[in-house]
C-alpha positions in Angstrom: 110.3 113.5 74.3 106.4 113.6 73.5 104.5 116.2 75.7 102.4 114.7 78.5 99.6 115.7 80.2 99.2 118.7 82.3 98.6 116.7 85.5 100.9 113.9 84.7 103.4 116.3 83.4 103.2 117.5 87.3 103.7 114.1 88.2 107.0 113.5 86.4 108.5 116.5 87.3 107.6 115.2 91.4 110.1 112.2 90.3 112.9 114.3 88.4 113.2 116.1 91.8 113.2 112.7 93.9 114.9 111.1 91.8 117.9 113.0 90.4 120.1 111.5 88.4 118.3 108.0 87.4 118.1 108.4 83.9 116.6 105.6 83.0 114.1 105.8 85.5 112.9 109.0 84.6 112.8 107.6 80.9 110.4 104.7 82.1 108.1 106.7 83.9 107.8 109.3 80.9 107.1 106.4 78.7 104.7 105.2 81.0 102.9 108.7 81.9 103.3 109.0 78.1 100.8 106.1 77.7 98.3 107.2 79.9 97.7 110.4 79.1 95.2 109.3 76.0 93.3 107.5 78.8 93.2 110.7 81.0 92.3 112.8 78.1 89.8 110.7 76.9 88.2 109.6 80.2 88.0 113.2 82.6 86.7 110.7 85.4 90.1 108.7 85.0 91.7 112.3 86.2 91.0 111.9 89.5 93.7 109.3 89.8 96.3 111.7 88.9 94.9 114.4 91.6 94.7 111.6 93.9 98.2 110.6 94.0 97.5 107.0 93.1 99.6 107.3 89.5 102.4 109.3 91.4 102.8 106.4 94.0 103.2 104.1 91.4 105.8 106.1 90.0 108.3 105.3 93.3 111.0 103.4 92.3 112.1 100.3 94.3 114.9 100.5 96.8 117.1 98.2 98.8 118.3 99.1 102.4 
């Protein structure tokens, strides 16, 4: 797998220790954080996001109780 981001890299390692053992959820959310991190390189102000925890809650996968 490519090599994200240093703050999104943070993030996906948050969901491989919430989430262990969905592989193909961890694969999405690579492949998404993959994606992003151009933008985030490219736009410093977009950053923020990452620190703020708003692309980390996105990253929650959806559950059925």
């Amino acid at each position: 797998m490519p090599r994200l981001d240093e703050k999104l890299h943070a993030i996906y390692d948050q969901v491989l220790r919430r989430n262990p053992g969905e592989v193909e959820f961890h694969q999405a959310v690579h492949e998404v954080l993959d994606s992003l991190g151009p933008v985030v390189a490219k736009h410093p102000e977009y950053a923020e996001y990452a620190d703020g925890a708003v692309i980390s809650r996105l990253c929650e996968p959806e559950r059925q109780i």
